[in-house]
Steps between C-alpha positions, in 0.01 A plus 500: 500500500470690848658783585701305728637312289590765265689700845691158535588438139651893453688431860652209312622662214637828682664221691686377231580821306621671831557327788668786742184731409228216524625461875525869572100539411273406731197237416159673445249527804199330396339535152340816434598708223593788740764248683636375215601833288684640896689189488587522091556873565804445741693338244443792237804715448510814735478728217257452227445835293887573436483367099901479469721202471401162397334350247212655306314227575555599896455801422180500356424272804584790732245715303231278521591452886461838555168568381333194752187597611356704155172453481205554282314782567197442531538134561441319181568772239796399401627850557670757703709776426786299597384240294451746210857593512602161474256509172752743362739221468314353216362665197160514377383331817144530644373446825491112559676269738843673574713223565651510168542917538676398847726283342643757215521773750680280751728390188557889364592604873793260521550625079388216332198609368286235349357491171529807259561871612 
């Protein structure tokens, strides 16, 4: 499936589940990835870090928002001292791929934590 066709199919659906928004953003400018997130980003809520109100499933989504662009450090580690807080989140956890780590410190920021304490 091409990247196109992915772009057309998730303009489809934000169609259908909101039509006064899907109108309001404007269509992507080519296909680079660079082009695509500006366009995605404009539809993003003005304020991403404030964790109050909602859901703690939106919450935790306004966690994880506001930690785009962590990276490993170096590249391919797996770790970063940002990524070692997020560590924290789960006990007895080694260095390895941090996805999981993200995800239960993303959760415990909007408190849910995941798993036991």
């Amino acid at each position: 499936m091409s990247v196109e066709a992915v772009l057309a199919r998730i303009a489809e659906l934000d169609q259908a589940l909101n039509p006064q928004r899907a109108r309001q953003a404007a269509a992507p400018q080519g296909t680079s990835f660079a082009g695509v997130l500006g366009s995605a980003s404009s539809i993003l809520p003005a304020s991403t870090t404030a964790l109050t109100g909602g859901t703690p499933g939106l919450r935790a989504l306004q966690a994880a928002q506001a930690e785009v662009g962590v990276a490993e450090q170096p590249p391919g580690s797996n770790d970063s001292p940002r990524i070692a807080q997020y560590r924290e989140a789960t006990a007895g956890s080694g260095v390895g791929p941090w996805c999981a780590y993200f995800t239960s410190w993303a959760a415990a920021q909007a408190g849910v934590p995941l798993g036991e304490a």
